[in-house]
Backbone atoms as SQL, in Angstrom:
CREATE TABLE atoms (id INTEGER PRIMARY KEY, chain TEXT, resi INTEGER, resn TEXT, atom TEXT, x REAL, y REAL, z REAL);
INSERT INTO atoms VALUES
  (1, 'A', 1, 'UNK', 'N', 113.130, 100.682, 106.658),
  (2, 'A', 1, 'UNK', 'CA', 112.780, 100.452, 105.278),
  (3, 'A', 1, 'UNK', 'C', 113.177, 101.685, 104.467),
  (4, 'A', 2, 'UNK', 'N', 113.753, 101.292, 103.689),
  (5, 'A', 2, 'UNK', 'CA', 114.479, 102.722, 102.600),
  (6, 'A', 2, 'UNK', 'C', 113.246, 102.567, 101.086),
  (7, 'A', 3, 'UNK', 'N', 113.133, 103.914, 100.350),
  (8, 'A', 3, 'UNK', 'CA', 112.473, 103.666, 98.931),
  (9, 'A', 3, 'UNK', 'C', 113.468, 103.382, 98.204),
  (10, 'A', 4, 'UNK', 'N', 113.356, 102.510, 97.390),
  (11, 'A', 4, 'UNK', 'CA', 114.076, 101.851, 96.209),
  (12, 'A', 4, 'UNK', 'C', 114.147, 102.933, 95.087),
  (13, 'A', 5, 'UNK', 'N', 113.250, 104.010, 95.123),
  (14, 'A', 5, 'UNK', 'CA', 113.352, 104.954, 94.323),
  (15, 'A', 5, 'UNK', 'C', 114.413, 106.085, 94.486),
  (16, 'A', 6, 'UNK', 'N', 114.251, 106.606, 95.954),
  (17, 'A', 6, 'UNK', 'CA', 115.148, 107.253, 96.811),
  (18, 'A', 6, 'UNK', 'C', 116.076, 107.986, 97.532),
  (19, 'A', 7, 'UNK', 'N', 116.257, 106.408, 98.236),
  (20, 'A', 7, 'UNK', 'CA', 117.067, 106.127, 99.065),
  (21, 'A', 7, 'UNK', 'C', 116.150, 106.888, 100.587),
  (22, 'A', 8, 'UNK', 'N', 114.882, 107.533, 100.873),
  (23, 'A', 8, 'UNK', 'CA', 114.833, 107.839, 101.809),
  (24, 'A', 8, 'UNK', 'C', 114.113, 107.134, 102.699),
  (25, 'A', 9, 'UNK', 'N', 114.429, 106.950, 103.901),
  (26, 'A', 9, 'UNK', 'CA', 113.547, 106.123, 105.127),
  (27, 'A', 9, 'UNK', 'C', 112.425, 106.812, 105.467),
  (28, 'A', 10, 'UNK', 'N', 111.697, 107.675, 104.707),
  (29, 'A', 10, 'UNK', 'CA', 110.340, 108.182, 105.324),
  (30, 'A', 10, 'UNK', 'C', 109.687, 107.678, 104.768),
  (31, 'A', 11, 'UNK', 'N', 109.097, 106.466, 104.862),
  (32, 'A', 11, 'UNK', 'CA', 108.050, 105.738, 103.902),
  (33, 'A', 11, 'UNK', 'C', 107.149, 105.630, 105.277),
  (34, 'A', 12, 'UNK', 'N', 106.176, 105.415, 104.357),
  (35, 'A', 12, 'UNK', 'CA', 104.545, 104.950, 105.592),
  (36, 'A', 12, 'UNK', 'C', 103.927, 103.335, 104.918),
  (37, 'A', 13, 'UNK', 'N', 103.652, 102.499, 105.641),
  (38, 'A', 13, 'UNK', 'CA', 102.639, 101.482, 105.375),
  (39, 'A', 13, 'UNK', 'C', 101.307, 102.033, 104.807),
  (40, 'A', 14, 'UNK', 'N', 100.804, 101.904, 104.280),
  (41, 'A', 14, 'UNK', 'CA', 99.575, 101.983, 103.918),
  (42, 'A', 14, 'UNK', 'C', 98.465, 100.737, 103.560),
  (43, 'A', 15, 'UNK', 'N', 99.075, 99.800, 103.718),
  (44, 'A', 15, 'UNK', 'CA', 98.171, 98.081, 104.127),
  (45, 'A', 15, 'UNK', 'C', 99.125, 96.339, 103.852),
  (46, 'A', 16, 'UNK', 'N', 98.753, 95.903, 104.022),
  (47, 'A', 16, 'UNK', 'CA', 99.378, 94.616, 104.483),
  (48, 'A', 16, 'UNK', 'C', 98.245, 93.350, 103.909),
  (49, 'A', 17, 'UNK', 'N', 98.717, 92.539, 103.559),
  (50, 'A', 17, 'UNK', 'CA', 98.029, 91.197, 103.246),
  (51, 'A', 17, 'UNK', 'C', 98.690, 89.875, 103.245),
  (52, 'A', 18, 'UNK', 'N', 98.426, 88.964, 103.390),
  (53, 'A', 18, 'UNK', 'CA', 99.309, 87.439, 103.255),
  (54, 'A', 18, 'UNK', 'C', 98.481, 86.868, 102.094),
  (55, 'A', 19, 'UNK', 'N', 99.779, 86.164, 101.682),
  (56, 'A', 19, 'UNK', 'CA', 99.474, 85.724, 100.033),
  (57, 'A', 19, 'UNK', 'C', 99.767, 84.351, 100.634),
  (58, 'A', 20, 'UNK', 'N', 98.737, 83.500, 101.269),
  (59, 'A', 20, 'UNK', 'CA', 98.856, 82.337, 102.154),
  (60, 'A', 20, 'UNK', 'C', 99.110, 81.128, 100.947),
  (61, 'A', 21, 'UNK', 'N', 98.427, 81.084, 99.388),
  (62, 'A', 21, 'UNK', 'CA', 99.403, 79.912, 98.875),
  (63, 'A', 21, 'UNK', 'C', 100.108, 80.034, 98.388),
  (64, 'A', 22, 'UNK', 'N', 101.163, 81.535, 98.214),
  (65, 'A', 22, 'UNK', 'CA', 102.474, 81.711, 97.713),
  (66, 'A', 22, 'UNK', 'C', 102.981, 81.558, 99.085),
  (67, 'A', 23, 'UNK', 'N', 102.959, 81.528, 100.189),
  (68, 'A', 23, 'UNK', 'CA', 103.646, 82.180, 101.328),
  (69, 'A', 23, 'UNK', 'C', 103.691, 83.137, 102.115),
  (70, 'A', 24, 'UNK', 'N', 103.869, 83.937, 101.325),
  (71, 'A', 24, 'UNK', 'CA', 104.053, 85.503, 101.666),
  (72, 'A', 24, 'UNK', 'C', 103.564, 86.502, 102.521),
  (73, 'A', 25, 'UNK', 'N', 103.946, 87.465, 103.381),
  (74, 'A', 25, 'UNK', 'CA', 103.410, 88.652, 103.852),
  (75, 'A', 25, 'UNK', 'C', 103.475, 89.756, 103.321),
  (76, 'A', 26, 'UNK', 'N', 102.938, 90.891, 102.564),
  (77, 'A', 26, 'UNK', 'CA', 103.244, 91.248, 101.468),
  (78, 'A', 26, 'UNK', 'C', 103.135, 92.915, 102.324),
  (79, 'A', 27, 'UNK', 'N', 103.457, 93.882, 102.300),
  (80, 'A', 27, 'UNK', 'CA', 103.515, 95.566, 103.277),
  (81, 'A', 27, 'UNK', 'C', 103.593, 95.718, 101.900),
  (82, 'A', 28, 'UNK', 'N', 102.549, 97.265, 101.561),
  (83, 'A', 28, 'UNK', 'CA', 102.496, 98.322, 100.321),
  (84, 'A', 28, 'UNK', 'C', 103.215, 99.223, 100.904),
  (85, 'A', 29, 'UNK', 'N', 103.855, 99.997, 100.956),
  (86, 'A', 29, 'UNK', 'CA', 104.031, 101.332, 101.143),
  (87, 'A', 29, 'UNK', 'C', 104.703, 102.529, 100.551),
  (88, 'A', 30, 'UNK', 'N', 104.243, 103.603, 100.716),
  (89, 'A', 30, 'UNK', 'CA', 104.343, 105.114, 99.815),
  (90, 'A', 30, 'UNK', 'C', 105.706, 105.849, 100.821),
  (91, 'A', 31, 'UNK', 'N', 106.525, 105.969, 99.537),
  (92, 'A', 31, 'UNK', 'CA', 107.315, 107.134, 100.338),
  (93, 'A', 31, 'UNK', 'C', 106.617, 108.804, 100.141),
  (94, 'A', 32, 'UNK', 'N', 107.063, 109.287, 101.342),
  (95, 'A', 32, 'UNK', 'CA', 106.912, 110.510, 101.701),
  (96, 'A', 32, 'UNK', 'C', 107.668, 111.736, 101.322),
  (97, 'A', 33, 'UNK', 'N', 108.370, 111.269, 100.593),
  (98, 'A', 33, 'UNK', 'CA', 109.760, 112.092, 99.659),
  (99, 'A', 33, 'UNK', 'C', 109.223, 111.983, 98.469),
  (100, 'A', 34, 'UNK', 'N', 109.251, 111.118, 97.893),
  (101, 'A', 34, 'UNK', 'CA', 109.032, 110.762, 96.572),
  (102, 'A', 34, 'UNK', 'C', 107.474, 110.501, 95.525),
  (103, 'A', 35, 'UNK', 'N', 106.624, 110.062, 96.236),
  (104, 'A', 35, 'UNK', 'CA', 105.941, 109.390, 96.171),
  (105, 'A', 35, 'UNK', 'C', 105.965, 107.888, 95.887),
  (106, 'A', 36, 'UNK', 'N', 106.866, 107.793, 95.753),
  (107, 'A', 36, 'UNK', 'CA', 106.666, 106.304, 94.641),
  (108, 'A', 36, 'UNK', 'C', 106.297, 105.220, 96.003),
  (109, 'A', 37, 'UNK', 'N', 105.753, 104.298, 95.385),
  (110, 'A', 37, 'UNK', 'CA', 104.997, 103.203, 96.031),
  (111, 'A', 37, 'UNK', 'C', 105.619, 102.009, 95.677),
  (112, 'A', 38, 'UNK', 'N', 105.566, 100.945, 96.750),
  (113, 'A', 38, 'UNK', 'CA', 106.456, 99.706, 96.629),
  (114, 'A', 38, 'UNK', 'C', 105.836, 98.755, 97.610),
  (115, 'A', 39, 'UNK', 'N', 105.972, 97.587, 97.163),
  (116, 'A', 39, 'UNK', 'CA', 105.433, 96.302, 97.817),
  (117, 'A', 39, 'UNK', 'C', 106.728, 95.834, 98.529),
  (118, 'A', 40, 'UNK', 'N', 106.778, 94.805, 99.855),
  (119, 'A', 40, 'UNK', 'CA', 107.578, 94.286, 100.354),
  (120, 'A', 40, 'UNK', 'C', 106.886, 92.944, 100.587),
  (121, 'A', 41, 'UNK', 'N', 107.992, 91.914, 100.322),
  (122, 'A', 41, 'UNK', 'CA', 107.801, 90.746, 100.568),
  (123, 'A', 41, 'UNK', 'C', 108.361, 89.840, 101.437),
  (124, 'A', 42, 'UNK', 'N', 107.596, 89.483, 102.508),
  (125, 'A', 42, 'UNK', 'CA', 108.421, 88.725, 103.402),
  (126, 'A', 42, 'UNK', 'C', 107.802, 86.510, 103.293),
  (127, 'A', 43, 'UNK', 'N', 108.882, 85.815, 103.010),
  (128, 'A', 43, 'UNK', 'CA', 108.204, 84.374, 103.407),
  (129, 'A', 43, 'UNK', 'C', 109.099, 83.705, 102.651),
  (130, 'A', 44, 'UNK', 'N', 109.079, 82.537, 103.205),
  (131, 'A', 44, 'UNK', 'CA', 110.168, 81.191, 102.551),
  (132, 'A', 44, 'UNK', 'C', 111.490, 81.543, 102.812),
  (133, 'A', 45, 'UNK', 'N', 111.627, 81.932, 103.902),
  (134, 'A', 45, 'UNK', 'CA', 113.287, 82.689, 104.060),
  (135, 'A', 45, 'UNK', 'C', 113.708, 83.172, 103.195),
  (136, 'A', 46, 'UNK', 'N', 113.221, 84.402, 102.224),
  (137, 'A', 46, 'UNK', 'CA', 112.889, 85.760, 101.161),
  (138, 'A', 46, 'UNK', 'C', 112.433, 87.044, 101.824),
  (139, 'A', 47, 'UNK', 'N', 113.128, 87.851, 101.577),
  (140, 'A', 47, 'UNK', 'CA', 112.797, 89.237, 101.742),
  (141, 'A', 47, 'UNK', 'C', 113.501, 89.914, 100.363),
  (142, 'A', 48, 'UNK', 'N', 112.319, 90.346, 99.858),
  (143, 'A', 48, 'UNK', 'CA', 112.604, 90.522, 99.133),
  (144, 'A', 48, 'UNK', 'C', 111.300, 92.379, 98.494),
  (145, 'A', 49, 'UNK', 'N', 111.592, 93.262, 97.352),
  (146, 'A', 49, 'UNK', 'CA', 110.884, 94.542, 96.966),
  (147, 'A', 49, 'UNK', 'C', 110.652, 94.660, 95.828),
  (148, 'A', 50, 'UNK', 'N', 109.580, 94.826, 95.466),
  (149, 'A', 50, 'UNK', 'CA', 108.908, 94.888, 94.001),
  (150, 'A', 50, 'UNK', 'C', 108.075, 96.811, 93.849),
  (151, 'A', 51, 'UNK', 'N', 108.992, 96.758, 92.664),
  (152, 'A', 51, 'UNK', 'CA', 108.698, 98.747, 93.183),
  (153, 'A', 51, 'UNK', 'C', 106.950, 98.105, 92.129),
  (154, 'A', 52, 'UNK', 'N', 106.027, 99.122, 92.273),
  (155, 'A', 52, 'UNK', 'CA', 104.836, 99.202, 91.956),
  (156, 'A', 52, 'UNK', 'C', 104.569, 100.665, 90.987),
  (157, 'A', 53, 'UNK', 'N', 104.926, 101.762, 91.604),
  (158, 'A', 53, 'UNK', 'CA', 104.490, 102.848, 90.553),
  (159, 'A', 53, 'UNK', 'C', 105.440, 104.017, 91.601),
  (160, 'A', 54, 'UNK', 'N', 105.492, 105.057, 90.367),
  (161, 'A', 54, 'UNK', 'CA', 106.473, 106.263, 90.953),
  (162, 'A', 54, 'UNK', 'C', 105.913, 107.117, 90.628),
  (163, 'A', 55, 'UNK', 'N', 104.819, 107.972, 91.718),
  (164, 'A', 55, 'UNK', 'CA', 103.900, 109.035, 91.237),
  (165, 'A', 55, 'UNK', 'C', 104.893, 110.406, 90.547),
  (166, 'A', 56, 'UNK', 'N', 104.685, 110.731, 89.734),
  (167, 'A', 56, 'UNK', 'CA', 104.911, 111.591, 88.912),
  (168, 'A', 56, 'UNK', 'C', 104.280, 113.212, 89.073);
């Protein structure tokens, strides 16, 4: 997993949930470079990243 902010692969999970009537499996996680934080979306044959906030 790379940050969309980035580009670096040191990101950490920090929690997970399923969005069971969209589908979805949804991973938060914070990069370790950057801070910035980002959701991942997995379901409906979609993978897909929704950035969330870029600590400052």
């Amino acid at each position: 997993m790379k940050c969309p902010y980035c580009g670096s692969e040191n990101v950490e999970a920090v929690k997970s949930w399923e969005m069971p009537k969209k589908g979805y499996m949804v991973t938060h996680y914070r990069c370790k470079n950057c801070g910035g934080r980002f959701n991942y979306y997995v379901g409906k044959g979609k993978r897909f990243v929704l950035r969330t906030r870029l600590k400052r």
